[in-house]
C-alpha positions as CSV (number, residue, x, y, z in Angstrom):
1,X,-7.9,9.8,-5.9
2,X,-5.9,7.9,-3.1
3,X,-2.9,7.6,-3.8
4,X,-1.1,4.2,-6.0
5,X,2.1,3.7,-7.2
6,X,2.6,2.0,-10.0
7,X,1.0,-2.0,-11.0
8,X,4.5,-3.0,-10.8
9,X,6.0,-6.7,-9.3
10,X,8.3,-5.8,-6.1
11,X,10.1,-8.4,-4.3
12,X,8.8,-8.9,-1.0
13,X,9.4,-8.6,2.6
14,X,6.3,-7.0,5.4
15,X,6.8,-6.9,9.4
16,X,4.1,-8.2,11.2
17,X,3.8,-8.1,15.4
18,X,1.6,-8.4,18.5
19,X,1.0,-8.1,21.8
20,X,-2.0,-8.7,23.9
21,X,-2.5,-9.3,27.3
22,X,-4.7,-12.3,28.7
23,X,-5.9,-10.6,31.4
24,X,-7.3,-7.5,29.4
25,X,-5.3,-4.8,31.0
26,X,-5.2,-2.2,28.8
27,X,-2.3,-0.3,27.7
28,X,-0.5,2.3,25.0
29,X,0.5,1.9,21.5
30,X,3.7,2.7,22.6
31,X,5.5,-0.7,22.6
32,X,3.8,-1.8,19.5
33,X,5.0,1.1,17.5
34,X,8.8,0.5,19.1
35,X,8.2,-3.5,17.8
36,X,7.3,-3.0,14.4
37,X,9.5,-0.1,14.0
38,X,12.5,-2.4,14.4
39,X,11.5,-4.0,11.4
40,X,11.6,-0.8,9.0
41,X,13.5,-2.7,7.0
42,X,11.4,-5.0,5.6
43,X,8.7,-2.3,4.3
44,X,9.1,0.0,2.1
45,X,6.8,3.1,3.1
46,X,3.7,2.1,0.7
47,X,1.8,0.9,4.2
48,X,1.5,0.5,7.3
49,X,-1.5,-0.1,10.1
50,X,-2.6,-0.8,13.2
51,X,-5.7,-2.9,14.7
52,X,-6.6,-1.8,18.6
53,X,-8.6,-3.7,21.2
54,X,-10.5,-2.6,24.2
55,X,-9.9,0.9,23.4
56,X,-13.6,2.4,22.7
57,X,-15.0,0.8,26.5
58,X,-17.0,3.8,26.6
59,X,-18.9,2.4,23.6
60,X,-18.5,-1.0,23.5
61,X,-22.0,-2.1,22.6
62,X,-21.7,0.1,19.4
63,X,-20.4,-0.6,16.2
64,X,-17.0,1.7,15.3
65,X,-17.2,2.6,11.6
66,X,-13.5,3.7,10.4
67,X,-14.0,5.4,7.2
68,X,-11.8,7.1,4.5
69,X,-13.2,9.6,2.2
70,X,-12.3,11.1,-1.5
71,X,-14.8,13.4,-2.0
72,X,-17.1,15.3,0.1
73,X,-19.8,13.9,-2.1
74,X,-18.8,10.0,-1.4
75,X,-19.3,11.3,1.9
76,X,-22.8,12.7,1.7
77,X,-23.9,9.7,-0.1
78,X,-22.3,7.3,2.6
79,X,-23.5,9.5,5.6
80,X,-27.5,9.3,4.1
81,X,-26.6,5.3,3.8
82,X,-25.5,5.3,7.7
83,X,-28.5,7.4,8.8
84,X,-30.9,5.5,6.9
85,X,-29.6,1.9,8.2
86,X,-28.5,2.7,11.9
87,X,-28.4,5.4,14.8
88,X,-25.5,7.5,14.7
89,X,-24.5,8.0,18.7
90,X,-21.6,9.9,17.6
91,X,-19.5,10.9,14.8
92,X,-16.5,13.1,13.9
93,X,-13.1,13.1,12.2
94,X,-10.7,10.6,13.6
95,X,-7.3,12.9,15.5
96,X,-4.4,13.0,13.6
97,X,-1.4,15.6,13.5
98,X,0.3,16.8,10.2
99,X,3.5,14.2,9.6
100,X,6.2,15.1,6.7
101,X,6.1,11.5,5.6
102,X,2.3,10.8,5.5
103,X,1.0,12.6,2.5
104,X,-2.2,12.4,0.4
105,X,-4.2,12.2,2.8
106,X,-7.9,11.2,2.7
107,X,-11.1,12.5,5.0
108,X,-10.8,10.3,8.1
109,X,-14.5,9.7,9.7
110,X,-15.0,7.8,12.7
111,X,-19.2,6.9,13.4
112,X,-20.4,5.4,16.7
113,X,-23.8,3.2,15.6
114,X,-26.1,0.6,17.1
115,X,-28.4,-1.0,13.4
116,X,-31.4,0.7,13.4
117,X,-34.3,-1.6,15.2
118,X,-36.8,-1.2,12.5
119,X,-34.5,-1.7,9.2
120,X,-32.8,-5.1,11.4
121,X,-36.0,-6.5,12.4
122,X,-37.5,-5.9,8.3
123,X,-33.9,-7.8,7.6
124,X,-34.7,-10.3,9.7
125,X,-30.8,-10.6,10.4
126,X,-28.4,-11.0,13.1
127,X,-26.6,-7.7,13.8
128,X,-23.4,-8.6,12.6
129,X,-24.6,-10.1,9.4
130,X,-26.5,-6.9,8.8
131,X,-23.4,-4.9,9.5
132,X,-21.1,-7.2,7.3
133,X,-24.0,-6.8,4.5
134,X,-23.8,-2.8,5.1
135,X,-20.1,-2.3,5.1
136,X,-19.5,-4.7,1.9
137,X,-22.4,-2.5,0.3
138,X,-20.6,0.9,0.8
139,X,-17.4,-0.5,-0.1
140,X,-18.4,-2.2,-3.6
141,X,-20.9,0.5,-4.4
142,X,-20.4,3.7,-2.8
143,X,-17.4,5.1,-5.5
144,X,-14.7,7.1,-2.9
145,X,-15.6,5.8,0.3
146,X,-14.2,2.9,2.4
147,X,-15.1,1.6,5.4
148,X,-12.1,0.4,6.9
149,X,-13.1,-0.7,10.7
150,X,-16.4,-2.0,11.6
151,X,-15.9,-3.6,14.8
152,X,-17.1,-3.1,18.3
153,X,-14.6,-1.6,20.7
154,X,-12.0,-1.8,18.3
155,X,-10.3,-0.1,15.5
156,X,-8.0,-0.6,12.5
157,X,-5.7,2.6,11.3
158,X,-4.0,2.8,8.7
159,X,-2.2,4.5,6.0
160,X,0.6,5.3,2.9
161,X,3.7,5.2,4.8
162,X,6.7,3.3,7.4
163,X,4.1,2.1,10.5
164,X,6.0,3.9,12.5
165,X,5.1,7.1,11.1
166,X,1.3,5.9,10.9
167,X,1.3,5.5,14.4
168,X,2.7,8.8,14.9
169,X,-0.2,10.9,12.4
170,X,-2.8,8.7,14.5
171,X,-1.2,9.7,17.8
172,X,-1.5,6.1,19.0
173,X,0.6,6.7,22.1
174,X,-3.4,8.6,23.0
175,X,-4.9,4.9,23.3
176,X,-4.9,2.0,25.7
177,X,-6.1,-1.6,24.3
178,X,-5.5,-5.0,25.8
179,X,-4.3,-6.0,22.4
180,X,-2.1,-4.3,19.4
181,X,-1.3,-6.2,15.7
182,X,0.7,-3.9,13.5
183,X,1.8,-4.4,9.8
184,X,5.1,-2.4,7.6
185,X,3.9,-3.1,4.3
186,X,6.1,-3.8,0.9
187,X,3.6,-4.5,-1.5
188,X,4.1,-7.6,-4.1
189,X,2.2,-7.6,-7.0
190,X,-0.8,-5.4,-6.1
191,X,-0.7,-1.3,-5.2
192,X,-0.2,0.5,-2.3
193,X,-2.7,2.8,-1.5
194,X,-4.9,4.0,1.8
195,X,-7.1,1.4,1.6
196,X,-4.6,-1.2,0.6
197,X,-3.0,-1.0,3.8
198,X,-3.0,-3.6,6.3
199,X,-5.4,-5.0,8.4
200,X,-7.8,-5.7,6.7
201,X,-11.0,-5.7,8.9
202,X,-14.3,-7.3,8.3
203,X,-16.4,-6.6,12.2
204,X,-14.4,-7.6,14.8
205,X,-11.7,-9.6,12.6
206,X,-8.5,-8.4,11.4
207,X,-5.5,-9.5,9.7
208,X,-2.1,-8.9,8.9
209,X,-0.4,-10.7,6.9
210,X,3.2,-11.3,5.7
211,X,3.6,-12.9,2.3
212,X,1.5,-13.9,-0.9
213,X,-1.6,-16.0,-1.4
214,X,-0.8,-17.4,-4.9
215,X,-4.8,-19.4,-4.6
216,X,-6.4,-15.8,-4.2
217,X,-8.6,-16.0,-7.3
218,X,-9.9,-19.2,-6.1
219,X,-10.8,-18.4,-2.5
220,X,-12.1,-15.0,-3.8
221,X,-14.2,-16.7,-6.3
222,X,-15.4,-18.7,-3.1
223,X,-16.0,-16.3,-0.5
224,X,-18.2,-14.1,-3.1
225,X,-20.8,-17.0,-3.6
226,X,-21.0,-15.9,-0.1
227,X,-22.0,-12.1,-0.8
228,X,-18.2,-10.7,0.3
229,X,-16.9,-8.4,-2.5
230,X,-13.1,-8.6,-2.8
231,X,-12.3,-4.9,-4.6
232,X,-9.2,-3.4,-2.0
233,X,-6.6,-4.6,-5.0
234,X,-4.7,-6.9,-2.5
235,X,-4.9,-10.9,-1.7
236,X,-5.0,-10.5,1.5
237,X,-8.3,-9.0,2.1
238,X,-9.6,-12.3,1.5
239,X,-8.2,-13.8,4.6
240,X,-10.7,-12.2,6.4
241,X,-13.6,-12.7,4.7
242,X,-12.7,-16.7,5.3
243,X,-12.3,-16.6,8.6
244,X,-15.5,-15.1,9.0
245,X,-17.2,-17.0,6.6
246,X,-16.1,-20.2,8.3
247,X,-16.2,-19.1,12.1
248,X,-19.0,-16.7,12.0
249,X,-21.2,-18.2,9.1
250,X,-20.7,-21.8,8.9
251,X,-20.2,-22.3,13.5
252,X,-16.4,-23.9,12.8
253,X,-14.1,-23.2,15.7
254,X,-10.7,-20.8,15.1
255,X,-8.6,-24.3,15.4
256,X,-10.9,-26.2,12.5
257,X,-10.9,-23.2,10.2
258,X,-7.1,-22.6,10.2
259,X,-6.8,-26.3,9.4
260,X,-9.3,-25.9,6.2
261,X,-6.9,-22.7,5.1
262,X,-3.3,-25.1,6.0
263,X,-5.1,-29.1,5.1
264,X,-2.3,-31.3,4.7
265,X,-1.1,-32.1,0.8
266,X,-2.9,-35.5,0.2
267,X,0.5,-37.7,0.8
268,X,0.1,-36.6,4.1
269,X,-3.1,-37.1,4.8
270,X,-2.7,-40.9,3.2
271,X,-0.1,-41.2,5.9
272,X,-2.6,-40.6,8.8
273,X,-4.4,-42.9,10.7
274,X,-7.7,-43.5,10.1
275,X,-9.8,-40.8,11.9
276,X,-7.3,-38.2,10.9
277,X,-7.5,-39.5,7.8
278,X,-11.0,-39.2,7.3
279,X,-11.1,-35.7,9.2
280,X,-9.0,-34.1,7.0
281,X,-10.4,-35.7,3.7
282,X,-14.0,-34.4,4.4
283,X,-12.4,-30.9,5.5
284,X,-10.2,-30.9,1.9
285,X,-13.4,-32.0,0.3
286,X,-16.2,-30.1,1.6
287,X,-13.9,-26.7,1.5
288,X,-11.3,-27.4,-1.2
289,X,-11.7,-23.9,-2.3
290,X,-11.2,-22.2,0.9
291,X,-7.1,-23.8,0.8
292,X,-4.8,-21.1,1.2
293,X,-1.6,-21.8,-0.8
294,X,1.9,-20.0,-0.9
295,X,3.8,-18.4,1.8
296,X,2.2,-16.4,4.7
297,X,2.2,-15.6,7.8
298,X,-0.9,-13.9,9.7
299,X,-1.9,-12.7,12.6
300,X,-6.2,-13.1,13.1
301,X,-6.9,-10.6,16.3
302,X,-10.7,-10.2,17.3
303,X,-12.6,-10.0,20.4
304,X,-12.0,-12.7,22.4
305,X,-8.4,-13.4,21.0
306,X,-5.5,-13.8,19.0
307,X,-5.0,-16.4,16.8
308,X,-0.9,-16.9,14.7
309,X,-0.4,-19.1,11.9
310,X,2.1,-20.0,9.5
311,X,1.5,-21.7,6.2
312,X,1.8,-25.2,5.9
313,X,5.3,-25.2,4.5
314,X,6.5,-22.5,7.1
315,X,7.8,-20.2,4.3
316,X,7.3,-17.0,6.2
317,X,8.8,-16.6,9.7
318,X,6.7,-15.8,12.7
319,X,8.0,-16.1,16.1
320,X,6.1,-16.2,19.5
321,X,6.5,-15.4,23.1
322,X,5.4,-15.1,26.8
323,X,6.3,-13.0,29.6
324,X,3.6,-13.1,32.7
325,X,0.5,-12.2,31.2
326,X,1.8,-11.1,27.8
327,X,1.5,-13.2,24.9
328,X,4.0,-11.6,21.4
329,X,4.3,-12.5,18.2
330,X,6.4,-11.0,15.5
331,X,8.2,-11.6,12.4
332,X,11.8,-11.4,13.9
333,X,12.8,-12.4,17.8
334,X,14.1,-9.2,17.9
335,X,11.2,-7.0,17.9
336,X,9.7,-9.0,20.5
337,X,13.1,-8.5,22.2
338,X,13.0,-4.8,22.1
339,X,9.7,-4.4,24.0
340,X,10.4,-7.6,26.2
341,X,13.8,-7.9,27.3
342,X,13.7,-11.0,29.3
343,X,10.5,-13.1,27.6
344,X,9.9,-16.0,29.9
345,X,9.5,-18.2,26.6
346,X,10.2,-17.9,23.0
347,X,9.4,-20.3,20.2
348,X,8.6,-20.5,16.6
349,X,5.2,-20.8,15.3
350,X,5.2,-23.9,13.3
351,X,3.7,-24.7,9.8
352,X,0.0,-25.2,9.9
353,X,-0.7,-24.9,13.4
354,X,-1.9,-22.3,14.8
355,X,-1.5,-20.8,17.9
356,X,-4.9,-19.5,19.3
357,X,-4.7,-17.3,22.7
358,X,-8.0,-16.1,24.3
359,X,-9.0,-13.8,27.0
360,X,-9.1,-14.9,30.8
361,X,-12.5,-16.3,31.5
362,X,-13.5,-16.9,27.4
363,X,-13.7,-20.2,26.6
């Protein structure tokens, strides 16, 4: 089994960070391993992870299935899955090297696939519907395996241990991405385990996430009349599945979205003038459920872009930053600092408002 420590309440801290250039000029995991490094500190060695853009250009028209595996018969069972919904291009174990500190440690596949045109067509889905309907499938009912990166020319890795050490046993310094988000983990109320690690991935999104959702059961209760399945034994899994639920599902832009998960308390929204009034009074309405409460911080990354938000209350800190064509965020100034001396701007993300950076040339 992966490994779990106990179903025990420890007070809280987690490092988040990010860097991602505009122009989509790839480059190392270096500096993001240096930034969240500096924040050892607030994680306590039961996770840490990664999310990598641009760095699979080679097959960026395929899906990248990230998997971890407990048994060599979860992976039989998942491998027939695969075969029988898409064309394989190429698979094999994902490199790592042998780390003291990283322990446990799972079978680690990585699967190159396109859906396969007769099973899509008989769906009579889009491809990343049919995707997001497979990889839920052989996480909820495939017992051992876990698809933990589905997205296209990009990657999440992760594992038990300080994210400084994960990047190490995934030799990150070996890829070049346009845009890094990393996560040092010190699990609340729910376990640490492989899986449990942030980000959490879901296509092309991925979060991290510093804090608690304390309305979890609610917007999981809402996200499965959707068809997700929340079963990684953490709340923040379910960020995810909201963001693509609202974005990719129901057409809301990033901006719209994050203002359903931070809506104004209603005192506020009394105070408004009329059309903001009425804006946010449909969006509380229509998506009450999909309200995020209690402290967090995230960062969303996918394709096109980053996206930082606080909650409304601001009760986590995230900071943000700009130096030529660089764009950072990270829990404290100071790991922005360490990779970016002289930043030409830095400010605080404020409560409920995100800040959403996209790629030169998307709109």
């Amino acid at each position: 089994m992966l490994q779990r420590e106990g179903y025990v309440r420890i007070p809280a801290g987690c490092a988040i960070s990010a860097i991602m250039n505009k122009n989509g000029k790839r480059f190392s995991g270096k500096d993001i391993i240096k930034s969240i490094s500096l924040m050892h500190d607030r994680s306590n060695g039961l996770g840490g992870g990664f999310a990598a853009y641009g760095i699979y250009p080679e097959y960026k028209e395929l899906y990248a299935f990230h998997v971890f595996y407990e048994a060599a018969e979860a992976k039989r069972i998942t491998e027939e899955f695969i075969n029988e919904h898409y064309d394989i291009e190429v698979g094999g174990r994902i490199p790592t090297q042998k780390i003291a500190a990283i322990t446990n440690v799972p079978t680690i596949w990585r699967y190159f696939v396109k859906p396969n045109i007769g099973k899509l067509i008989e769906s009579e889905l889009t491809e990343d519907e049919y995707t997001a309907r497979c990889v839920i499938k052989i996480n909820s009912l495939i017992n051992g395996a876990y698809v933990f990166s589905s997205g296209k020319n990009m990657g999440a890795f992760k594992a038990i241990g300080y994210p400084e050490d994960v990047g190490e046993f995934y030799m990150l310094e070996n890829y070049k991405g346009h845009m890094w988000t990393a996560h040092g983990r010190f699990p609340t109320n729910t376990p640490g385990w492989w899986g449990g690690a942030h980000p959490f991935t879901l296509l092309d999104w991925s979060i991290v996430h510093n804090g608690e959702i304390s309305s979890y059961d609610t917007n999981r209760r809402y996200v499965e009349m959707y068809g997700y399945k929340c079963n990684l034994q953490t709340d923040t899994e379910v960020i995810t599945f909201l963001y693509d639920l609202l974005v990719r599902k129901h057409g809301l832009d990033l901006r719209t979205a994050s203002e359903i998960l931070t809506a104004p308390n209603w005192e506020k929204i009394d105070k408004m003038d009329q059309t903001q009034k009425d804006k946010y009074t449909a969006l509380r309405t229509v998506y009450a459920s999909a309200l995020v409460n209690g402290p967090f911080s995230i960062i969303l990354g996918f394709n096109e872009g980053i996206l930082a938000l606080n909650d409304r209350l601001k009760l986590r800190a995230l900071m943000a930053a700009e130096k030529d064509d660089n764009i950072y965020f990270a829990s404290e100034e100071a790991a922005i600092r360490v990779i970016c001396k002289n930043p030409d701007k830095v400010w605080p993300v404020d409560g409920g408002e995100p800040i959403i950076v996209k790629l030169e040339g998307v709109k």
